[in-house]
Structures are given as C-alpha cells and as structure tokens.
N, C-alpha and C positions, 0 to 999 in steps of 0.2 A: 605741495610741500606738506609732511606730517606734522600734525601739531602735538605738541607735548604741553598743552594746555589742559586744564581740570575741565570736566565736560560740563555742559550746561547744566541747572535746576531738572532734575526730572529725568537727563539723558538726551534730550535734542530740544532742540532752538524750535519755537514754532510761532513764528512771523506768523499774522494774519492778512497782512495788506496786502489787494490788489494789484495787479496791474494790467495791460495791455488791454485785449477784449474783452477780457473777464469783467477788468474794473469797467469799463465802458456800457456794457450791456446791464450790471448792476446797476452804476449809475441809474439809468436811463430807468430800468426797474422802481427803484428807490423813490423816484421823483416824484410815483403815482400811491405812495405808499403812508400810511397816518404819520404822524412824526410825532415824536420824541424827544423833550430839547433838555441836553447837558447842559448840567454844571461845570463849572472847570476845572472842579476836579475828578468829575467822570468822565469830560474831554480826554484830559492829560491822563487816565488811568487806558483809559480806548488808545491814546497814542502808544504806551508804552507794551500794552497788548499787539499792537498792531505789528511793532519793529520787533517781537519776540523777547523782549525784556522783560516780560512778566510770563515766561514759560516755565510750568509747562498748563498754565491754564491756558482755555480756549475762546475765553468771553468771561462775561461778567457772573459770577458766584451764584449756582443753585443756594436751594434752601439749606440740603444736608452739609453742604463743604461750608458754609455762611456757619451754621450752628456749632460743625466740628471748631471751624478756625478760632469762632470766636470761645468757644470753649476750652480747646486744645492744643490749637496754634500747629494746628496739622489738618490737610484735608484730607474726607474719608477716607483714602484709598493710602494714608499715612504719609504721606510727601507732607515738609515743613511747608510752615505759610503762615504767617504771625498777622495779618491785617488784611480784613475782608476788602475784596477788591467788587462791588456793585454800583448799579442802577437802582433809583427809586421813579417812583411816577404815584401821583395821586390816587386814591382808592377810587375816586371819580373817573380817571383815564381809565385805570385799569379794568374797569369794570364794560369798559368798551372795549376792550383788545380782547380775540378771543383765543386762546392756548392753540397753536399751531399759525397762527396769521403773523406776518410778515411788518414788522416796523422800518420807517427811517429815525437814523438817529441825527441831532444837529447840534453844532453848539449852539447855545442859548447865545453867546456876548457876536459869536461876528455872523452865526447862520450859516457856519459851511457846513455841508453834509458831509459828517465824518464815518459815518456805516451803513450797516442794517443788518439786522437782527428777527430771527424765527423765534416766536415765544414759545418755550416749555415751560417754564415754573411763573406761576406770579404768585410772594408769599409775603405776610406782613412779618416783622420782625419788630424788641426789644430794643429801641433807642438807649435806655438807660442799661440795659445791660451790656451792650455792645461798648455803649462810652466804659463803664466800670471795667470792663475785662481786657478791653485793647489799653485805653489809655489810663486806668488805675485812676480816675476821678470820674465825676458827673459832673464836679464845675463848669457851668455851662462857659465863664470867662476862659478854657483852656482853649485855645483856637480846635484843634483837632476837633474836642466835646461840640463847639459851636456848629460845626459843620454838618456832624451827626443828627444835631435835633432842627437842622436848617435843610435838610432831605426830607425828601416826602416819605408817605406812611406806607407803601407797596414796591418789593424788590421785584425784580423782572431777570428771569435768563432765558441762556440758548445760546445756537450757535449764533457766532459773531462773523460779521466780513467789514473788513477794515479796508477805508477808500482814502484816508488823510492822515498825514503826520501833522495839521494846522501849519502856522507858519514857523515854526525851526529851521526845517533846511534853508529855509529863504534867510532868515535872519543870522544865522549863525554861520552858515557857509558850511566850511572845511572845520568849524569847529564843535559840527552838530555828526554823529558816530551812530549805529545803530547794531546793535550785538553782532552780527555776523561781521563787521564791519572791523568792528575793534579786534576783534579774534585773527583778522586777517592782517590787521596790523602788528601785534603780539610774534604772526606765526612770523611774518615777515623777519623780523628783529631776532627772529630766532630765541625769546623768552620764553621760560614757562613759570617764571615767578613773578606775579603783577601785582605790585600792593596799589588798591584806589582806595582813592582818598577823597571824603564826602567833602561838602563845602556847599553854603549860603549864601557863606561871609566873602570878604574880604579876607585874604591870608595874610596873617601878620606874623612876625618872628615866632610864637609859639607852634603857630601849622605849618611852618616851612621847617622848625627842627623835627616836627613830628612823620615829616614825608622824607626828610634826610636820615634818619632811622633806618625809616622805609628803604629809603635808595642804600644802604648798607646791605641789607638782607635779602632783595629784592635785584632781579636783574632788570626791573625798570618800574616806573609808581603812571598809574593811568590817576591826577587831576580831574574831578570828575563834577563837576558843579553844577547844582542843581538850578533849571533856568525854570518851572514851571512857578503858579503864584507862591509870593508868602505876605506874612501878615502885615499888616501897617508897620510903617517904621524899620521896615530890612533895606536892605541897597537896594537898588535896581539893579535889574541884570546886566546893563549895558557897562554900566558903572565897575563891576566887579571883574567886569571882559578885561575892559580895560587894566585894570592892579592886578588879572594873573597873568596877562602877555607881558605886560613891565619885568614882571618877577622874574618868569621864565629865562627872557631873553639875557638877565644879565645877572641871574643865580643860581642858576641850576646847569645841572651836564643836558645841551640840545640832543644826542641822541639814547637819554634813556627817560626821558619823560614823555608821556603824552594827555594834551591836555583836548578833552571833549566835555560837549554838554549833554545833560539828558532831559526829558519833558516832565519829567513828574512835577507834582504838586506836594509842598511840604505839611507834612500829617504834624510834626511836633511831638510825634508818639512815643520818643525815648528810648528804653527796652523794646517794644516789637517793634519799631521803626528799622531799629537797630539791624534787628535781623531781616526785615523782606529789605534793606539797603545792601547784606549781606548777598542775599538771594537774587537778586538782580545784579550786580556786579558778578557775581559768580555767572551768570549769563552772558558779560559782556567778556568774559574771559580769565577775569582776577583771581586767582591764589590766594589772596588777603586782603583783608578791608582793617586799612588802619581806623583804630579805635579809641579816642580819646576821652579828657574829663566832660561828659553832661552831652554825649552823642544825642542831635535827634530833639533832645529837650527845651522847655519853654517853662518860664519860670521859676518855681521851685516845686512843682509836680512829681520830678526824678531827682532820686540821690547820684551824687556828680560821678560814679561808677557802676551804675545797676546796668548802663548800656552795655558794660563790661560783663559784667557778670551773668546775665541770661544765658551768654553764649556757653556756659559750665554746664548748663543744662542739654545741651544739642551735643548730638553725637557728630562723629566724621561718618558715621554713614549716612547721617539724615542730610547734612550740607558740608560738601569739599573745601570750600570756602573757608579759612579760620582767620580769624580777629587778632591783628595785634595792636594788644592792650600796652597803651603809652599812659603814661603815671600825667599829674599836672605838671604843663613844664613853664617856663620862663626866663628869661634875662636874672643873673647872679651878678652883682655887681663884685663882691667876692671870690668868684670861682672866676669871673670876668670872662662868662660867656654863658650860651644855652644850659639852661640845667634842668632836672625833675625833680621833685620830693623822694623818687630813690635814688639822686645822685649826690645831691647838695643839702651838705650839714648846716646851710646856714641860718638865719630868722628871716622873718618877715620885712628888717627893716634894712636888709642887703637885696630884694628881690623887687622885680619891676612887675606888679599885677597891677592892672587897669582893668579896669571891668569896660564892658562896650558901651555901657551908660557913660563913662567919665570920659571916653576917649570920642564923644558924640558932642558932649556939652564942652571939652577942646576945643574938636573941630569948629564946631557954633561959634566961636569964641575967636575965630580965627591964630589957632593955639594950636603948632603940630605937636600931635605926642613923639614920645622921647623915640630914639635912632633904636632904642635897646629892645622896644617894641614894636615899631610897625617900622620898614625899610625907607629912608623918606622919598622913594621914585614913588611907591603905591600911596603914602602918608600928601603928597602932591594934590596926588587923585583926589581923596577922596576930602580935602581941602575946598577944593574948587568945586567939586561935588557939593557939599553942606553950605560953601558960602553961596553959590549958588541958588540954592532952596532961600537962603534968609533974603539975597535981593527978591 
C-alpha cells in the first residue's frame, strides 16, 4: 500500500537489531568479548537505536557529531539532532580497549546482553559544557545535569549491532510499536496527518483538550507514552497504562486514535528535548508533535513556552515534523468548559489550575480532585494508587 506519510529523520528508518542467524552467531561471539555495562539510559538509548527510532544515527555519537550537536544542535553532515546520544566507560577501561577491538555491551540493573560494538573513536568530553548547552543549567539538582556528571569520563563509538529491545515487548504486549511498525499502522488507516502526543503523566482534562485539538486537524493523534525511567516521584508506568485505556475506551473516537509506548529514558531537557521528541516521532510516522505549556521541563529551568518556540528556529527542510503549539488550557467555570488563555476572557478565580503538587497532596489525602480536572474513571486510579503507597 503507498504511504502518504512524511518520511523518516534523515530519509530511511535504520533499525539496528538482529535477528535469526545473524543474531545467534553474534550472540555466541559477544559472549567471549570484554563487556561494557549500561546505564539505563544508554540501555534505553541502544533500544531506541535498535528499533530505528533514533535514525538516521547508527550507534552511539563520535567525537565530531558529539561536539557539532552539542554546539549546534545539528550533526556534521547538517541533519538536526538537539541531544547527544553516547556511551561513557572509565579512562581506566578505556585504556584497555584498543581502537578496532570488539565489545559486549550489557545492562548494568538486569545483565542482559543488549549489543556489541567495534571501537573507532574513544574521546574525553566537557561534562559542564554539555550540561550548559543541552540543558541551559549546570545545576547539578536538574535531573538530566545529574546524569551527565554520574557518566564516566571517556565516550566510546562505532558500529553498533543491536541483539535486545529489554523487556517492552514482553511487558507491554500490543501496546509496545516500533517505527516501522507504527508507519504500518498509519498506512493501514489510510492517514497521512498524525499528531503524537508526549506524555509521563497521567492525562488529565487539560491533555485530552490538547489531543482533541489534535483530533480536529489531524486524521488521527498516536498517544505515545513514554515508559523508559524517570525521576523519583512520577507515576509508574503500569499505573499510567491503566488511566490511558480507561480514557481511551470511553472518550475518544476507537478508530482514530492510537495509543503505543516507547523505551526512552526522560532527559527533562525542555527546548532540545523538545525537538529530538520531535525527531523521533517523525520516525515513527507523525506529521505533528503536539506541543504544549513547559514540554520536556522540570522545575523552573524552562520558560513555560521556550519548548514552543525553538521550533521558530528549524527550518521544514531540516524536520518534516511541525509543532502544534497549544496556549495553557483548563477547566473555565465561565465559559463552562475547556478553554486556553487565547480563548477565555476570564480571571484566575473562574479557572480550575491545580498544579500536580496539589492534586498529589489530594490524593494523599484521600481527596479526589475536581470532575473539571482529572476525568473521575483515571482520578479512581490513581486514588488507589497514592492510598496505596501510604498503607
């Protein structure tokens, strides 16, 4: 069937991961091979390399496209790329690996062997620089920052072969999609306009006006939630499964939505979050990445639209992909429904905003928030969820 879908990052989809003899004969290679143990979020960056969602790279970032990106937010050869995608290893390891020699790679939390890897470059890099130019801070309190100066002192590349998705498919089932995967799903349905829509959280009335927007302009919105870690104090994934099937099944149109997970790891990065979430979704097949107030962001590091506004700077030749930018919205007790700040004349004291601090210390509290903000089928959940945690 022809697809009328925007083409992938780069021009073609490039899956790394194995299979049949290939993988097996690898394997078996690998096993006798030094090893190399991930983080989880060099796991989770190898998985998303793996299924082609991070094309058109091929492995983990030489020195030059590492220095471009993090300078430029483009790799050498000028393809956008807003967040270094590497490996680190100790100056002590490194110094035993020799340029041309053959690694395993493993996660470090469960020990599966998730690659291997031929070394061409091992180069040291600017911790503080990288934090200041990706994430616009050095505070090392900004989770993404922590992360940075909690990798080791020496980047490693080369070619990559990818043997593991970890456990997603297992866990998620029919609800875990891999770019070619999703594209075929699109082509099926016969769309060529797919708004996806990021998500941590819990979707509450402000992110289900924000994807019915979507569903206006869009011949169907890809639900896209991100399942790899995030910081102390977010939902658990399982938890969030739960509040978007609820949602789905009894608030939205069943055939123009579709809801998958993806493996990443959340950076908190903001503005260039913003865009490599762009850039990967543009692989999985999307026309648009809904974009709303404090994309990406963690604490007060980003102004609640700069996620918005980077995108002013990228051309339609650098990414197919465009951004629709949705204003702050909420519950108008006046307007007596959904509204934004470009729709609704009213104040502050007709408008339902709960910050997710107050609507935590509710739940704590065994206290549902209001119908006007969270739908009370997911508002349920995540009840029993928090009281939960307190028995």
């Amino acid at each position: 069937m022809e697809t009328k879908l925007v083409p992938p990052h780069g021009g073609k989809l490039k899956p790394l991961l194995l299979s049949g003899e290939e993988l097996q004969d690898s394997l078996q290679k690998a096993d006798q091979l030094p090893v190399v143990r991930l983080s989880s979020r060099e796991t989770s960056d190898l998985i998303m390399l793996a299924i082609g969602a991070f094309s058109p790279l091929d492995g983990f970032m030489g020195q030059e496209d590492y220095n471009s990106v993090v300078d430029t937010m483009h790799l050498v050869d000028g393809t956008l790329w807003s967040i270094p995608i590497t490996l680190s290893i100790s100056g002590e390891q490194a110094a035993g690996l020799a340029i041309g020699s053959e690694i395993a790679l493993r996660d470090d939390e469960s020990d599966e062997l998730m690659g291997m890897m031929e070394i061409r470059e091992k180069y040291p890099y600017d911790k503080q620089k990288e934090a200041r130019m990706v994430f616009k801070t050095e505070d090392e309190a900004h989770p993404g920052v922590a992360k940075i100066h909690a990798q080791e002192d020496i980047l490693l590349s080369g070619p990559l072969k990818a043997f593991s998705e970890g456990p997603y498919p297992d866990i998620y089932g029919d609800h875990y999609a891999r770019p070619a995967e999703t594209r075929a799903i699109f082509t099926a349905h016969g769309w060529s306009t797919i708004a996806a829509f990021q998500t941590r959280n819990p979707i509450h009335r402000s992110h289900e006006y924000c994807t019915k927007i979507a569903l206006e302009v869009s011949d169907g919105i890809l639900i896209h939630p991100l399942v790899g870690k995030l910081k102390a104090g977010d939902i658990p994934a399982d938890i969030r499964m739960k509040c978007y099937d609820v949602l789905l099944q009894q608030y939205y149109p069943k055939d123009r939505v579709v809801l998958k997970v993806y493996p990443m790891e959340m950076r908190y990065g903001g503005p260039r979050e913003a865009i490599l979430h762009a850039i990967f979704r543009q692989n999985y097949g999307c026309s648009h990445l809904i974009v709303g107030r404090d994309h990406a962001g963690v604490g007060n590091y980003y102004g609640p639209f700069d996620a918005q506004q980077i995108f002013d700077d990228v051309s339609e030749d650098e990414l197919h992909i465009q951004p629709l930018k949705i204003d702050w919205t909420f519950w108008c007790h006046k307007c007596d429904g959904m509204a934004s700040m470009k729709t609704c004349p009213h104040g502050k004291e007709d408008r339902v905003l709960i910050s997710g601090t107050k609507v935590r210390e509710m739940l704590d509290n065994g206290e549902m928030p209001p119908k006007e903000f969270s739908r009370p089928e997911v508002a349920q959940i995540l009840m029993e969820y928090y009281q939960g945690l307190i028995k």
